[in-house]
C-alpha positions, 0 to 999 in steps of 0.5 A: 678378364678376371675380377682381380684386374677390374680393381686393382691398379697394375703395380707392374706398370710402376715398376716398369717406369723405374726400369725405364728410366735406368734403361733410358740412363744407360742409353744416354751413356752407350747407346749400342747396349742391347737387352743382354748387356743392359739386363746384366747391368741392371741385374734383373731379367733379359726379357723385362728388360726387353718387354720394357724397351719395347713398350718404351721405343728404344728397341733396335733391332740388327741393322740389314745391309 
């Protein structure tokens, strides 16, 4: 563990919140809208926003039939 990450508090983790709650709007409205269509919405990153939906709990992946 670097001595950086023992002082500081992680600022990624507040923004992160933010992200989450827009994700959780846009969810309310349409809830088939996957990390794609959402990071394109949201104009940042598919990846954050996938990072942030999974530690959120609203990741849903494909249906198996």
């Amino acid at each position: 563990m670097g001595r950086a990450t023992l002082y500081w508090p992680s600022k990624q983790a507040q923004k992160d919140r933010q992200v989450a709650l827009a994700i959780e709007q846009w969810h309310e409205m349409d809830d088939t809208l996957g990390h794609r269509k959402l990071a394109a919405l949201l104009c940042m990153g598919k990846n954050r926003v996938r990072r942030v939906m999974h530690k959120s709990g609203k990741y849903l992946q494909c249906p198996l039939w």
